[in-house]
DONUTOR-759161 format. One record per residue: z, y, x of N, C-alpha, C in turn; residue number from 1. Coordinates in nm, 2 decimals, always signed. Each point is the difference from the previous one (the first is absolute). Layout:
BEGIN
+--------+--------+--------+--------+--------+--------+--------+--------+--------+------+
|    n.z |    n.y |    n.x |   ca.z |   ca.y |   ca.x |    c.z |    c.y |    c.x | resi |
+--------+--------+--------+--------+--------+--------+--------+--------+--------+------+
|      Z |      Y |      X |      Z |      Y |      X |      Z |      Y |      X |  NUM |
...
+--------+--------+--------+--------+--------+--------+--------+--------+--------+------+
This chain:
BEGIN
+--------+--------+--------+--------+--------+--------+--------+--------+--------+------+
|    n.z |    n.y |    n.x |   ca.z |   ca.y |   ca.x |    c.z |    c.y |    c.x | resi |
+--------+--------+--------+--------+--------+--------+--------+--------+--------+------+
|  +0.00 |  -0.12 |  +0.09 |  +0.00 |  +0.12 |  -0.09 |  +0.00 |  +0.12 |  +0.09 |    1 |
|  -0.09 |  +0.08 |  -0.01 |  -0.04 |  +0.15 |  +0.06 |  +0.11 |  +0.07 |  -0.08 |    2 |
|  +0.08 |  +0.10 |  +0.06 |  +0.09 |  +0.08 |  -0.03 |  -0.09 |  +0.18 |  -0.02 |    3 |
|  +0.05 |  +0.08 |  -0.06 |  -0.04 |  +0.15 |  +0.00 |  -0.01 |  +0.07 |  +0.16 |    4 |
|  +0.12 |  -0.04 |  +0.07 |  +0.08 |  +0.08 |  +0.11 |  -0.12 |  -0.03 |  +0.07 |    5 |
|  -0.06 |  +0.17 |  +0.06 |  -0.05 |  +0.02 |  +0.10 |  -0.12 |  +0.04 |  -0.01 |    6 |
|  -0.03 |  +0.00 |  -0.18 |  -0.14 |  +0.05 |  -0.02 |  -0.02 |  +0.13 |  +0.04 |    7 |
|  -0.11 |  +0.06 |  +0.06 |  -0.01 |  +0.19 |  +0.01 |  +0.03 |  +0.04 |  -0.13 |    8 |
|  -0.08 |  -0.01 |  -0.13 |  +0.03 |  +0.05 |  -0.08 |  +0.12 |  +0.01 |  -0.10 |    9 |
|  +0.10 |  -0.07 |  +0.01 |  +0.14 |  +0.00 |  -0.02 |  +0.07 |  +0.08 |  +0.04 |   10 |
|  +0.07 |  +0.07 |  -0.04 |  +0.12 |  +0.10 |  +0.09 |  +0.11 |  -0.09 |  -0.02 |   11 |
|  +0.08 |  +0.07 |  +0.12 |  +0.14 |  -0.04 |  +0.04 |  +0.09 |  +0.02 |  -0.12 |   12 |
|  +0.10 |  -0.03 |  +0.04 |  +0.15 |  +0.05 |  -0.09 |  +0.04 |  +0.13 |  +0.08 |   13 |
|  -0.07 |  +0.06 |  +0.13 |  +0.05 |  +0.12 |  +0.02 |  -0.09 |  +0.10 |  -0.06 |   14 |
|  -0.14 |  -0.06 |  -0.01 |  -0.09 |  +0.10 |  -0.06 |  +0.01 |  +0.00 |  -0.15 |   15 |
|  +0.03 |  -0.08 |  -0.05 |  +0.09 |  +0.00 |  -0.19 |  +0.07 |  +0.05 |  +0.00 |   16 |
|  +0.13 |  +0.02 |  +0.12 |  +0.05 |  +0.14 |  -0.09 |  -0.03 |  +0.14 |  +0.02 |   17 |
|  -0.05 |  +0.02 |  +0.11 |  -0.06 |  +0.09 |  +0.05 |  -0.12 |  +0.09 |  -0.12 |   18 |
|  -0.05 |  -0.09 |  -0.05 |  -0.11 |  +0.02 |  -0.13 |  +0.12 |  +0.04 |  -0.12 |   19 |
|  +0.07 |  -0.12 |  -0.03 |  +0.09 |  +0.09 |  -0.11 |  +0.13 |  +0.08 |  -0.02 |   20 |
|  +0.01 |  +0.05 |  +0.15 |  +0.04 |  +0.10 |  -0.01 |  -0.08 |  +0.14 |  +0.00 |   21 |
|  -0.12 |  +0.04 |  -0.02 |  -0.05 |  +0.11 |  +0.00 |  -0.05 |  -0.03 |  -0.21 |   22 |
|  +0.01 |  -0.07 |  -0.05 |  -0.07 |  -0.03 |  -0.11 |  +0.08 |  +0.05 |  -0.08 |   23 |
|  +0.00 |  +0.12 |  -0.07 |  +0.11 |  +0.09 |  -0.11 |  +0.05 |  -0.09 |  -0.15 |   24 |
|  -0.12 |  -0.05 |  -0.07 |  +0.05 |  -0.04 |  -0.10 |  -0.02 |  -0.16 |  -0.01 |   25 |
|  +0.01 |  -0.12 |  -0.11 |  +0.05 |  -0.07 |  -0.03 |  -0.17 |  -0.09 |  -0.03 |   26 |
|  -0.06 |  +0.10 |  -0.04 |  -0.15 |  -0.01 |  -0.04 |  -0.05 |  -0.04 |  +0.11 |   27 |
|  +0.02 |  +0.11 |  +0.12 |  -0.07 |  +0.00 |  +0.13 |  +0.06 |  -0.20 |  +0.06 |   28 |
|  +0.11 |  +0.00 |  -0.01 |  +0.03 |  -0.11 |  +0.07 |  -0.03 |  -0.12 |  -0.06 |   29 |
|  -0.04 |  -0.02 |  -0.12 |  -0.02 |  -0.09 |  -0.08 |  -0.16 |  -0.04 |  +0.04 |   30 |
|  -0.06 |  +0.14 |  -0.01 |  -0.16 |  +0.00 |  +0.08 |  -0.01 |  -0.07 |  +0.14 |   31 |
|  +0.08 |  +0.02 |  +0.06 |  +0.04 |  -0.07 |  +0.13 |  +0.03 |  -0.13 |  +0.03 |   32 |
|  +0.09 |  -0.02 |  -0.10 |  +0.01 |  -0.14 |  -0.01 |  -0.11 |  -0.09 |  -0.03 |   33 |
|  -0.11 |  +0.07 |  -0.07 |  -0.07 |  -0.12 |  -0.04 |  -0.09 |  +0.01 |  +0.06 |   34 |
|  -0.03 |  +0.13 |  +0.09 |  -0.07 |  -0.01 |  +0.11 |  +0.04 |  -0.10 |  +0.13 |   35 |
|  +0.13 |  +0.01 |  -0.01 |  +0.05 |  -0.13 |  +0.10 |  -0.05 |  -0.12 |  -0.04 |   36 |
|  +0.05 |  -0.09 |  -0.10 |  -0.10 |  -0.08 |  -0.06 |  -0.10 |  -0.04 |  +0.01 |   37 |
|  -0.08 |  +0.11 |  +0.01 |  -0.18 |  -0.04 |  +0.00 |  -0.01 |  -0.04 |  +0.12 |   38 |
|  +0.09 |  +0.02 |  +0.12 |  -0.03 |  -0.06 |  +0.18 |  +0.06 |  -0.19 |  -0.01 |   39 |
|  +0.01 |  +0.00 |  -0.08 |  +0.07 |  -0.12 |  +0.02 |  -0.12 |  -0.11 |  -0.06 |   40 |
|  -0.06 |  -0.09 |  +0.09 |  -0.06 |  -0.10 |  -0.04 |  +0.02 |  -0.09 |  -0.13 |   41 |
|  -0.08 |  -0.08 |  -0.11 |  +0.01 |  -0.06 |  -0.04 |  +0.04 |  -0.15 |  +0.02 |   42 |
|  +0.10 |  -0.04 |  -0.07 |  +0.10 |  -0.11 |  +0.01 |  -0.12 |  -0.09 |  -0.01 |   43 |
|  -0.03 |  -0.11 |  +0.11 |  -0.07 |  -0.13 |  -0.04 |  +0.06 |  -0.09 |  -0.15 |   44 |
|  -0.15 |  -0.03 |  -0.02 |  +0.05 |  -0.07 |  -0.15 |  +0.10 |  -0.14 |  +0.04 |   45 |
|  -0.02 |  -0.03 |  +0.13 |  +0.08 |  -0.10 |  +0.03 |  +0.17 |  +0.00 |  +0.00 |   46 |
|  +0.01 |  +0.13 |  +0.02 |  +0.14 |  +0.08 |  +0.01 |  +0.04 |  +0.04 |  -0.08 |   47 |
|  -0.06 |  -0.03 |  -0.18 |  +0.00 |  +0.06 |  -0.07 |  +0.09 |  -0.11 |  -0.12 |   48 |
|  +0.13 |  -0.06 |  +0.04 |  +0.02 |  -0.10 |  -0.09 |  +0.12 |  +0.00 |  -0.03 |   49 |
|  +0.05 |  -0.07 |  -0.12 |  +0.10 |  +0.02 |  -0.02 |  +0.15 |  +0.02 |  +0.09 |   50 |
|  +0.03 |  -0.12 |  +0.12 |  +0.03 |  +0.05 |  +0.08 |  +0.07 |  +0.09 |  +0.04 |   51 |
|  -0.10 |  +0.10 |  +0.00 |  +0.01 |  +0.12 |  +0.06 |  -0.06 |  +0.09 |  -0.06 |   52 |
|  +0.07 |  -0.01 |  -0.16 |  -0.02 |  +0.09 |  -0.10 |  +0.14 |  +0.09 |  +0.00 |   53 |
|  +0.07 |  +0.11 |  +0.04 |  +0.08 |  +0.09 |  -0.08 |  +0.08 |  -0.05 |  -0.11 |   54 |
|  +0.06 |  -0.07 |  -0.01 |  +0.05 |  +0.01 |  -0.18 |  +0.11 |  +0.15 |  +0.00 |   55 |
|  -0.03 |  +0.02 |  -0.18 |  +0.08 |  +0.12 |  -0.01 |  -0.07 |  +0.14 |  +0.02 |   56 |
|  -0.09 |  +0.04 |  +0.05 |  -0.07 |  +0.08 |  +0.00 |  -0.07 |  +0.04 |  -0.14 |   57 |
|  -0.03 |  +0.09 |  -0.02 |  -0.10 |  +0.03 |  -0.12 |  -0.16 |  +0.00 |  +0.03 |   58 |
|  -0.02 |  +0.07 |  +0.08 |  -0.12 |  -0.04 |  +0.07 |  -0.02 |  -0.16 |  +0.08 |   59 |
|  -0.12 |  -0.04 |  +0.05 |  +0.01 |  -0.11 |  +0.04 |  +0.03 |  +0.00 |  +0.15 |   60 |
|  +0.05 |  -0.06 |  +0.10 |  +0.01 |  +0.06 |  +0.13 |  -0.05 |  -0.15 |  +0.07 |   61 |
|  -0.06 |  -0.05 |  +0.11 |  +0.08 |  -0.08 |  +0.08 |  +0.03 |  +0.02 |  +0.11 |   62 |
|  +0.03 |  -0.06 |  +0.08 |  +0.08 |  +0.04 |  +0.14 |  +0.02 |  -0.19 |  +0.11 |   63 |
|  -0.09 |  -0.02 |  +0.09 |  -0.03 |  -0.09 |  +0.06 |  +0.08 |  +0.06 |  +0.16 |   64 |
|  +0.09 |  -0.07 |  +0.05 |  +0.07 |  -0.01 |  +0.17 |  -0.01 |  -0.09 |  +0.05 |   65 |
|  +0.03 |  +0.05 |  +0.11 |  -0.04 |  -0.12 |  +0.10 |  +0.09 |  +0.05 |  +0.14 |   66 |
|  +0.06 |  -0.05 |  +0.08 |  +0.03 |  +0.01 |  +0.13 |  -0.12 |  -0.04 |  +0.13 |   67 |
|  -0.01 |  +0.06 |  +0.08 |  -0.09 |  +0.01 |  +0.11 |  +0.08 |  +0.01 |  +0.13 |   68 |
|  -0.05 |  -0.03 |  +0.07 |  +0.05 |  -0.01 |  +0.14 |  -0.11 |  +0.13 |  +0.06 |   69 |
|  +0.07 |  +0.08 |  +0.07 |  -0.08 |  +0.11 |  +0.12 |  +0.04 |  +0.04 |  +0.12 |   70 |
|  -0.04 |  -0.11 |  +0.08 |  +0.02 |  -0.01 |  +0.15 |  +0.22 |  -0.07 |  +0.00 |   71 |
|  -0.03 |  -0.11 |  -0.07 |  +0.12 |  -0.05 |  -0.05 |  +0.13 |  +0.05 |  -0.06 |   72 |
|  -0.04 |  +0.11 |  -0.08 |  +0.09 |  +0.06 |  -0.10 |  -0.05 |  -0.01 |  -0.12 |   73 |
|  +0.12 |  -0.04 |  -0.08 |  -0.03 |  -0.05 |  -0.16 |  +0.01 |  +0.15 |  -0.07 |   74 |
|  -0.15 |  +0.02 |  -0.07 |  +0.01 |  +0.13 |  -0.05 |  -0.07 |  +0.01 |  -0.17 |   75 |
|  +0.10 |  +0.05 |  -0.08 |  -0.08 |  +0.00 |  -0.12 |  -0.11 |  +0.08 |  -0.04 |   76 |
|  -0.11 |  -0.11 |  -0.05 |  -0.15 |  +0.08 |  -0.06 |  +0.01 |  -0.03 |  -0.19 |   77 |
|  -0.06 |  +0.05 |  -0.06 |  -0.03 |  -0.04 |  -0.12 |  -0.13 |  +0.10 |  -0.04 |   78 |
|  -0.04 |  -0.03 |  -0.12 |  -0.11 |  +0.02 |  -0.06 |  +0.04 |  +0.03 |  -0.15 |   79 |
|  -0.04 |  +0.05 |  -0.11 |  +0.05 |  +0.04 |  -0.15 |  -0.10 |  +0.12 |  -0.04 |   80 |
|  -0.01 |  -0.05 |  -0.13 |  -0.13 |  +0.07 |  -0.07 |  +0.07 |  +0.06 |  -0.17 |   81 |
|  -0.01 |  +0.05 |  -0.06 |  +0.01 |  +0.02 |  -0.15 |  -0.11 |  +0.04 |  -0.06 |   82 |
|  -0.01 |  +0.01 |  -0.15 |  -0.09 |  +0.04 |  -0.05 |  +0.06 |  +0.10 |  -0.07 |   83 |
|  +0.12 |  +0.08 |  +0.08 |  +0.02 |  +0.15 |  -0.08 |  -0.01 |  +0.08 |  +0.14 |   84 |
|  -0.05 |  +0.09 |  +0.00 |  -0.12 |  +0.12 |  +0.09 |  +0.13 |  +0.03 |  +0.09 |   85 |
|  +0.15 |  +0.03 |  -0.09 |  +0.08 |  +0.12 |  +0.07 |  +0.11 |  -0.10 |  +0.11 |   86 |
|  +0.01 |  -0.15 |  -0.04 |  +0.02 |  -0.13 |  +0.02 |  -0.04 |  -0.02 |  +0.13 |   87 |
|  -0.13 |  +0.01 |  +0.02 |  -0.07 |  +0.00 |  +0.11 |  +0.02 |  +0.05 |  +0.10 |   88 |
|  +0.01 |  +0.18 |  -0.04 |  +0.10 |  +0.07 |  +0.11 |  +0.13 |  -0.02 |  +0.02 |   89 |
|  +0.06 |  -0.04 |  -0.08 |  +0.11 |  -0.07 |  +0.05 |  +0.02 |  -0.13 |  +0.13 |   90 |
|  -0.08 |  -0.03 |  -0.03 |  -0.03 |  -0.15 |  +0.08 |  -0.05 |  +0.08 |  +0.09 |   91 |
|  -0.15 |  +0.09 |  +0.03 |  -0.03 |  +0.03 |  +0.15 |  +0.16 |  +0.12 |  +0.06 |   92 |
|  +0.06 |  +0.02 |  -0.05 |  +0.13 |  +0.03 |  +0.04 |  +0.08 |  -0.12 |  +0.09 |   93 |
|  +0.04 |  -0.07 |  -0.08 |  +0.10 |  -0.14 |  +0.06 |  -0.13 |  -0.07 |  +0.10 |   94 |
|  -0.07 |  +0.05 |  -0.04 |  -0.07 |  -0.11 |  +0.12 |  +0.00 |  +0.11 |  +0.15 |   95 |
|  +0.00 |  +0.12 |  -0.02 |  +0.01 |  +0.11 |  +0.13 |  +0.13 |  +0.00 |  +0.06 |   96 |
|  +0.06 |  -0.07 |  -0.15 |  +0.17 |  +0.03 |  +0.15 |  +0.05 |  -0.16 |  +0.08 |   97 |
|  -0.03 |  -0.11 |  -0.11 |  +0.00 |  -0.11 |  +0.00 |  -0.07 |  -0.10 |  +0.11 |   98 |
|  -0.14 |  -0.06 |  -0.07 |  -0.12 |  -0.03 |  +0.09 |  +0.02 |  -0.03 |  +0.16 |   99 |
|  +0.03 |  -0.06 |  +0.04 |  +0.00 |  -0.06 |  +0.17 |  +0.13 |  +0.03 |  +0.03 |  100 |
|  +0.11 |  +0.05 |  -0.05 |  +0.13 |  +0.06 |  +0.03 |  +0.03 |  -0.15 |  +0.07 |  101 |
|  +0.08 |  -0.03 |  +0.13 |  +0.06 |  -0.10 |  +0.01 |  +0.14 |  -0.06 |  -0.05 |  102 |
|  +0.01 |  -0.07 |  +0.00 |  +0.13 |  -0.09 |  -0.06 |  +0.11 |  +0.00 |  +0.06 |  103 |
+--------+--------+--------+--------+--------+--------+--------+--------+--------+------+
């Protein structure tokens, strides 16, 4: 499983706050969010199963992890997709701060 971490077009968790903190209203950041979202690849249909379905959400979510080794340290990657827009940015959020973080 290919993780987010490391794509150019992703921002960090230092450049997310960095972005909303200059964003005045509630509208603007919401726009943002789901412009976060849109960077985030689509979930393989193979990754797409019960499993690693969300329960409890209103929207649909899933969320597929995995542990990796990098240069022998155990570091968490995952992958997660929804089919609600603002969701999405949510997720390319936890994946900027999260994503390759070691264990």
């Amino acid at each position: 499983m290919a993780s987010q971490e490391g794509r150019a077009d992703v921002p960090t968790a230092a450049d997310i706050a960095a972005d909303f903190s200059v964003l005045d209203d509630w509208e603007d950041r919401y726009r943002y969010l789901i412009e976060l979202g849109r960077t985030l690849p689509p979930l393989p249909e193979a990754l797409r199963t019960e499993t690693n379905k969300v329960r409890g959400c209103a929207s649909q979510v899933w969320l597929a992890t995995e542990i990796q080794r990098r240069d022998g340290t155990p570091v968490f990657t995952f992958l997660a997709d929804s089919d609600a827009h603002i969701v999405r940015g949510l997720i390319a959020i936890l994946s900027a701060i999260y994503n390759g973080r070691p264990l």
